[in-house]
TIVEX-936596 format. One record per residue (C-alpha): residue in one letter; x, y, z. Coordinates in steps of 0.05 Angstrom, whole numbers, padded with zeros to 5 digits, always signed. Layout:
BEGIN
AXYZ;...
***
This chain:
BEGIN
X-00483+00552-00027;X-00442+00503+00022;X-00476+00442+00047;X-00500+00438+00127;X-00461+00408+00179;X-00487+00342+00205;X-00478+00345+00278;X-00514+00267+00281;X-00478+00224+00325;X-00423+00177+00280;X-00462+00119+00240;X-00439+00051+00264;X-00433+00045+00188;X-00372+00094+00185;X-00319+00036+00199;X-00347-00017+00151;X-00348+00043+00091;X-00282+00067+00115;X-00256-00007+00121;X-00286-00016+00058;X-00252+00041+00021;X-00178+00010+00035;X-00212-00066+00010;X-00229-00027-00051;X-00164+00000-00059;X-00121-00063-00048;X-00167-00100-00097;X-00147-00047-00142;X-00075-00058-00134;X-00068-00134-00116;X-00118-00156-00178;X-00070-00147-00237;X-00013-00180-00205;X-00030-00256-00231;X-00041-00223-00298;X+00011-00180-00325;X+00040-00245-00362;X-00029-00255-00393;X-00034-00174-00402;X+00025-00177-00434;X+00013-00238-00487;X-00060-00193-00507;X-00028-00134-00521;X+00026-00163-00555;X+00075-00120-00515;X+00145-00126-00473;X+00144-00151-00395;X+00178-00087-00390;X+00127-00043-00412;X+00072-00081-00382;X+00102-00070-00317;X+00079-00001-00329;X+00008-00023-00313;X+00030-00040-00240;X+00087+00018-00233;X+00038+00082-00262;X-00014+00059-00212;X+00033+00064-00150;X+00070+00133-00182;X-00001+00158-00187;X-00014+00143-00117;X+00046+00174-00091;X+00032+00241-00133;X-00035+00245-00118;X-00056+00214-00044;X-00011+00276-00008;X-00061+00325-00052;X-00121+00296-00044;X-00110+00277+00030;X-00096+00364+00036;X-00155+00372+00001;X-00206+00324+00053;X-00164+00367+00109;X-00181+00432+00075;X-00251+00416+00033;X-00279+00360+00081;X-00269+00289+00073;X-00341+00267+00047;X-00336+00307-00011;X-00267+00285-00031;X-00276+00207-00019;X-00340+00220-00060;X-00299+00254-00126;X-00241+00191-00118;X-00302+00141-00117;X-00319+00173-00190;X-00243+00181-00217;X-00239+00107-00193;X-00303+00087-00237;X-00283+00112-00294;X-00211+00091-00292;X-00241+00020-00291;X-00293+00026-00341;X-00228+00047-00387;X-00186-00006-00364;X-00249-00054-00382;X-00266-00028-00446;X-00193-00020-00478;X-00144-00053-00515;X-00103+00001-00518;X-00042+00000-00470;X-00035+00066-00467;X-00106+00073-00449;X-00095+00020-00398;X-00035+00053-00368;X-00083+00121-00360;X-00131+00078-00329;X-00093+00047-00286;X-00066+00122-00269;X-00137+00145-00246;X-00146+00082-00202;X-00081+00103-00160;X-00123+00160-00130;X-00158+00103-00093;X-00095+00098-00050;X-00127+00173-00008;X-00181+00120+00012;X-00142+00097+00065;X-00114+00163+00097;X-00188+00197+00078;X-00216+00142+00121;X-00170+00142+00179;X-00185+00219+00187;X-00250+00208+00174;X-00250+00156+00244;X-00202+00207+00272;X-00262+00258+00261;X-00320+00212+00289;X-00297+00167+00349;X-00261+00185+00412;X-00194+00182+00421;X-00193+00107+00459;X-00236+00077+00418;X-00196+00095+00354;X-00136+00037+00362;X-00182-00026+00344;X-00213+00012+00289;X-00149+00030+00257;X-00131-00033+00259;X-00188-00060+00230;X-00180-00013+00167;X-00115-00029+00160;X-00129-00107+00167;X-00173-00096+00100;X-00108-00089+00066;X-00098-00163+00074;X-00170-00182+00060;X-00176-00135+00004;X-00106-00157-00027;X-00138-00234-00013;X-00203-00221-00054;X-00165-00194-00109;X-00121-00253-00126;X-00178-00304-00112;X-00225-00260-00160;X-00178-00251-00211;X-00165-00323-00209;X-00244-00340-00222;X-00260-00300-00272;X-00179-00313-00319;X-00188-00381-00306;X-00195-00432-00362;X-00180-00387-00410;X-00224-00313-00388;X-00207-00257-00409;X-00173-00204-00372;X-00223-00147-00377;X-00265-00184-00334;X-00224-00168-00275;X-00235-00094-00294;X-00308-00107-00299;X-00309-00133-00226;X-00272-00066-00201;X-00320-00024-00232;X-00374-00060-00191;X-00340-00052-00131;X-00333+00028-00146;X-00399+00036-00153;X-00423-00001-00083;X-00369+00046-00050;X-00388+00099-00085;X-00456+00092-00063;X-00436+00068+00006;X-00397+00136+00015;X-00457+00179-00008;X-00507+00143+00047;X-00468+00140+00103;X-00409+00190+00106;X-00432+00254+00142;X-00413+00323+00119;X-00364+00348+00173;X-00329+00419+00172;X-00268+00424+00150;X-00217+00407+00203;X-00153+00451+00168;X-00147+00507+00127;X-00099+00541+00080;X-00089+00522+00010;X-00060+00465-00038;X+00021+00459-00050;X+00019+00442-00128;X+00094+00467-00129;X+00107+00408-00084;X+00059+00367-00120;X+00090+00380-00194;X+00157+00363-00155;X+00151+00313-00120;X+00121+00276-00184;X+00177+00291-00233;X+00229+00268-00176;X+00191+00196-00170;X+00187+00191-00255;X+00261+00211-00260;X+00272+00153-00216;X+00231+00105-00234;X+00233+00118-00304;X+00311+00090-00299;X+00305+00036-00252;X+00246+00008-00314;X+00288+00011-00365;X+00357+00007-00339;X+00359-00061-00377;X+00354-00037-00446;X+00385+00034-00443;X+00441+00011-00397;X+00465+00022-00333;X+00522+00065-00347;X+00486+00095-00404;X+00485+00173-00408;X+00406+00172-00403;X+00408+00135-00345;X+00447+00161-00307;X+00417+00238-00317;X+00359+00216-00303;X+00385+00192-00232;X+00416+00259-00221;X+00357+00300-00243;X+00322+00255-00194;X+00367+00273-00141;X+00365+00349-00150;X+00287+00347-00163;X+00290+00323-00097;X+00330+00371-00075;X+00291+00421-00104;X+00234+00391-00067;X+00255+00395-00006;X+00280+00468-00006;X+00202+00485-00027;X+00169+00454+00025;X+00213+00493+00075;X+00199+00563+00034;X+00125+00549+00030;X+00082+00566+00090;X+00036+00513+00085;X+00074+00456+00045;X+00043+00390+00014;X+00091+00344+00056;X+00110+00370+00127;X+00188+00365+00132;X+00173+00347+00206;X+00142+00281+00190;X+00214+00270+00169;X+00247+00296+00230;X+00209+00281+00278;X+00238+00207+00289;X+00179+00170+00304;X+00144+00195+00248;X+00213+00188+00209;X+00217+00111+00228;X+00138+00099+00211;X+00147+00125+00135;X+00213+00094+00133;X+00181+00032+00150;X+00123+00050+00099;X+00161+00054+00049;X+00202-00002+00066;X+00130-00052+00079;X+00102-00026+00011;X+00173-00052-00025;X+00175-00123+00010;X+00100-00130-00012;X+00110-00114-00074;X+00177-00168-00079;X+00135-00226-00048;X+00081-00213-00089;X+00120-00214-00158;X+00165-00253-00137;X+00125-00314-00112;X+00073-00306-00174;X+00131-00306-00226;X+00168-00367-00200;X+00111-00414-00181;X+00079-00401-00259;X+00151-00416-00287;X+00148-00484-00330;X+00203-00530-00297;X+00210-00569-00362;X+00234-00509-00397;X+00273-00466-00345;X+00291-00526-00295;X+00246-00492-00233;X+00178-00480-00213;X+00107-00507-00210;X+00077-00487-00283;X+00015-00461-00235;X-00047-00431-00264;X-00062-00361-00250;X-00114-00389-00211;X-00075-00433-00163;X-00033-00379-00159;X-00077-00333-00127;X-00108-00385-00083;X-00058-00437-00073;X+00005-00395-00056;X-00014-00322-00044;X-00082-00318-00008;X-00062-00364+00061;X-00020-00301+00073;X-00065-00246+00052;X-00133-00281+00083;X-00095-00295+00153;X-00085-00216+00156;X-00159-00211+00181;X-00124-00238+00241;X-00064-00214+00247;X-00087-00130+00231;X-00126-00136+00297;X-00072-00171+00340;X-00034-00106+00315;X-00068-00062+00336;X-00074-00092+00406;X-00005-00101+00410;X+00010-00024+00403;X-00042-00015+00444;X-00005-00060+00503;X+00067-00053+00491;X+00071+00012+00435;X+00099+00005+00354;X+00173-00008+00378;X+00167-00082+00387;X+00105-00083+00340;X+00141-00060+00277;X+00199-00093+00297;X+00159-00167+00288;X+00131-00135+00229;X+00193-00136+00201;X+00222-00191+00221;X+00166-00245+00205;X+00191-00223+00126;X+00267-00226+00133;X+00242-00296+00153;X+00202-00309+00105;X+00257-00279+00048;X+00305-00322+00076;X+00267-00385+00074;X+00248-00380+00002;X+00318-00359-00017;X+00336-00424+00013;X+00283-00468+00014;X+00236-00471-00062;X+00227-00536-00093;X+00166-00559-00050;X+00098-00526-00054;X+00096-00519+00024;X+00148-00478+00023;X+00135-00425-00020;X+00056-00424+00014;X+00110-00415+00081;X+00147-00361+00055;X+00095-00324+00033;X+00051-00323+00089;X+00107-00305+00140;X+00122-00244+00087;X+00043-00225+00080;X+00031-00229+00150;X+00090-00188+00172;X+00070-00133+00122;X-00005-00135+00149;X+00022-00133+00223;X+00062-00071+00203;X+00000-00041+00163;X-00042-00050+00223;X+00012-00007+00271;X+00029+00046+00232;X-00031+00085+00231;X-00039+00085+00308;X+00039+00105+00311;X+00019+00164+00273;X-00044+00191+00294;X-00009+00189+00363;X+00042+00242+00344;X+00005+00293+00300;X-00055+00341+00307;X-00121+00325+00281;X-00115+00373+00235;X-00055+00337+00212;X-00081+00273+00215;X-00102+00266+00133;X-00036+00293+00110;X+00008+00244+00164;X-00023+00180+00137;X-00021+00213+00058;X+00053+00212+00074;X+00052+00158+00092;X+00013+00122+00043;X+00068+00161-00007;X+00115+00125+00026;X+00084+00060+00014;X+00069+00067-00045;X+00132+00098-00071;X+00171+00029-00034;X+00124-00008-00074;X+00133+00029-00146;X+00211+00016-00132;X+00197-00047-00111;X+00162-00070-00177;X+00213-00039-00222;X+00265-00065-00190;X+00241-00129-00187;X+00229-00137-00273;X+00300-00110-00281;X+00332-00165-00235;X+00282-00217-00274;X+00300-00204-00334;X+00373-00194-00335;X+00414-00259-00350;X+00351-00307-00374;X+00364-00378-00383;X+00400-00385-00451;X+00364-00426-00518;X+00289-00421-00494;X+00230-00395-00536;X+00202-00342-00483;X+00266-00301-00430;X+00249-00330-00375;X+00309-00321-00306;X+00356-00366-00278;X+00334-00392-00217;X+00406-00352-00184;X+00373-00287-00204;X+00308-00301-00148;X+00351-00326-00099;X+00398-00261-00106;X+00331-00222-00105;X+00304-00260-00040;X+00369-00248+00003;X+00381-00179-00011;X+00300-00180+00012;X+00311-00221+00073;X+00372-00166+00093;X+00335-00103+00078;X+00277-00137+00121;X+00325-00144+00183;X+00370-00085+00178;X+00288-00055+00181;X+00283-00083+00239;X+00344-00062+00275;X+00336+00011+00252;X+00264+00003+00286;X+00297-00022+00358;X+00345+00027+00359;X+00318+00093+00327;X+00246+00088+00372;X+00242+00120+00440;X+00269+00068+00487;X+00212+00085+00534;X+00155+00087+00478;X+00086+00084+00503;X+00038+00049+00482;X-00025+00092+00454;X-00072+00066+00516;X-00046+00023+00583;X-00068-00059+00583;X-00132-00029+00635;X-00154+00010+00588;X-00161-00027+00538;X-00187-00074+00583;X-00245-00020+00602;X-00253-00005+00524;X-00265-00075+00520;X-00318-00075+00568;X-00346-00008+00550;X-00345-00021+00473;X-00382-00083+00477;X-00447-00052+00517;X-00437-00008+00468;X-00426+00057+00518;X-00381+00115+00511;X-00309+00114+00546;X-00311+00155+00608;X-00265+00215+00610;X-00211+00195+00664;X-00199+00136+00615;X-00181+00180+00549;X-00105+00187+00552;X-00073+00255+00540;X-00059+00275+00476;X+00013+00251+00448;X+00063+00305+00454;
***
């Protein structure tokens, strides 16, 4: 027997639990950054398969959030947000309870469906709140990317500190699954369906063998080789699973990934510059927390930091600061549209790149260089969403951010791989443990610092030259006004739908 339809008026709660959902998620992926060194030494393994712990998340995400986002469209998004809640929870109850890494690695698998908490929860705001009042609310989810990537790296530092263990951290995500879990169940109201159709698992089972063909390589390029025969098949089954991929989703009526959020150039540009935000994350991330743990006595470089002073010290004045700078973008797409929003959000990293690529034998400047990167990537977070939702349906709304989200993550995955491989070619000769040459980051930082401005350019010149912004500078002014009374936008205000 299907469950009722509420028809209550949206719970004020719905943002905080949506909000909440993406915290959860960025916890999930920001927490085991500081600790794949540590992970590594426990499990007496290679940096190369621990990498694997970050990589399988983020290929699980990209697999998975397209499906599951389809399935909130097509099954309604309480019940689906309720069944990733309980994949999450048990993925890190496993992850807690193992020291098994291939137990790890399928743990760390089921907490990449957290990543359809984010498009789950924009539709779900998409579903509840009028169409002016959605802009500060998406960028208030998307500004719990920073805060939730913040709390991850101070938590993990507090509870690996002086010696912890790492299961603790796992412990600590469990918690937080449950509180969502029960967060989602109290406040979330059943909605109908806004889609129908079915589920493309031909595109699903594609698209996933594409991204492990390719990522599979780009892992262990290192020790197979680069010119190896195994290598290089496994780039050109990549290429025609692609292929392959692609020819589906134009055969199949209702397909898992909409060529036209490809074609469409605004949509194009905002999962280009998904993917390309989730890759420059991921390379500040890793590549700050490598470098400042680096002992200079034995490889000439670095600050021999803790993985606590890691997290706090270097990597959480950028992450924290987002809760400032995921509003302001949203306000500035709001006022002056995503062209010259995504174009700073780019930028503020090919700054940041560059400075560390020039500039790292001072504590103040890798804090710098870090912050400009973090804050660019939450500034771009915070736009993208609004960019979208003005250019699809509503009934397209779960699967446009689920591409999206693919796209991040996918940047991301490549991100991470490519990142050990680059580390861990050439280390400095005669030392106990491979640790790289202090050329090989600033290689890694410039080619960063180019990608992040070429970004940039593609954004100025492939977005509408005339591109609105979502609502005019009076009405947000009114929404101001309105919102804070705590009254309903009045019709003549709502813009028209985006064409």
């Amino acid at each position: 027997m299907s469950n009722p339809v509420d028809h209550r008026p949206a719970s004020r709660l719905l943002l905080p639990v949506a909000a909440y959902g993406v915290l959860l998620l960025t916890v999930l992926q920001s927490m085991v950054v500081p600790i794949l060194s540590q992970i590594q030494v426990a499990l007496h393994s290679t940096a190369g398969a621990v990498s694997w712990v970050l990589t399988v998340n983020l290929l699980a995400a990209a697999v998975l959030t397209p499906v599951l986002g389809r399935l909130g469209d097509l099954r309604g998004r309480r019940v689906v947000l309720l069944a990733v809640l309980a994949v999450v929870l048990a993925g890190s109850l496993l992850a807690a309870t193992t020291d098994n890494l291939p137990l790890l690695l399928l743990a760390r698998a089921m907490q990449g469906v957290s990543y359809a908490l984010f498009p789950l929860g924009i539709g779900m705001l998409r579903d509840e709140l009028p169409p002016t009042r959605l802009t500060g609310p998406m960028a208030i989810v998307s500004g719990a990317v920073a805060v939730g990537s913040g709390l991850g790296l101070v938590a993990t530092g507090l509870l690996v500190g002086d010696g912890g263990n790492y299961h603790r951290v796992f412990w600590l995500a469990s918690a937080l699954s449950v509180l969502g879990l029960v967060a989602t169940w109290l406040v979330v109201p059943r909605r109908r369906p806004s889609a129908t159709g079915r589920i493309d698992w031909a595109g699903a089972g594609l698209l996933g063998a594409a991204l492990v063909l390719l990522l599979l390589p780009l892992e262990k390029g290192n020790d197979w080789g680069w010119s190896s025969a195994r290598v290089l098949g496994m780039f050109a089954a990549a290429v025609a699973a692609f292929a392959l991929f692609v020819l589906v989703e134009r055969r199949v009526a209702q397909p898992l990934v909409s060529l036209r959020m490809f074609s469409h150039r605004p949509l194009a540009i905002a999962n280009l510059a998904g993917l390309l935000l989730g890759a420059l994350m991921f390379v500040g991330f890793l590549t700050v927390s490598a470098f400042v743990q680096t002992p200079p006595a034995l490889a000439g470089y670095g600050f021999a930091a803790t993985v606590l002073a890691t997290s706090v010290v270097y990597l959480l004045p950028g992450t924290l600061s987002g809760v400032i700078t995921a509003p302001l973008g949203g306000r500035l797409v709001a006022r002056y549209g995503a062209k010259p929003t995504l174009a700073l959000a780019l930028i503020l990293p090919a700054g940041g790149f560059l400075l560390l690529a020039v500039l790292h034998s001072a504590t103040w400047q890798l804090i710098l260089g870090a912050f400009l990167i973090l804050n660019g990537v939450t500034l771009g977070y915070a736009a993208l969403p609004a960019l979208l939702v003005a250019h699809v349906t509503p009934a397209e709304t779960g699967i446009a951010n689920s591409v999206n989200s693919i796209a991040r993550s996918v940047g991301s995955a490549i991100a991470s791989a490519l990142v050990v491989t680059m580390l861990s070619r050439n280390p400095v000769p005669g030392l106990p443990v491979p640790l790289p040459q202090v050329s090989q980051y600033v290689v890694l930082l410039a080619v960063a610092a180019a990608v992040a401005a070429l970004a940039a350019v593609l954004v100025v010149v492939g977005l509408p030259r005339r591109a609105r912004p979502l609502v005019t500078p009076a009405q947000v002014e009114a929404e101001d006004v309105l919102g804070a009374a705590g009254l309903d936008i009045p019709a003549p205000l709502r813009p028209a739908p985006a064409s």
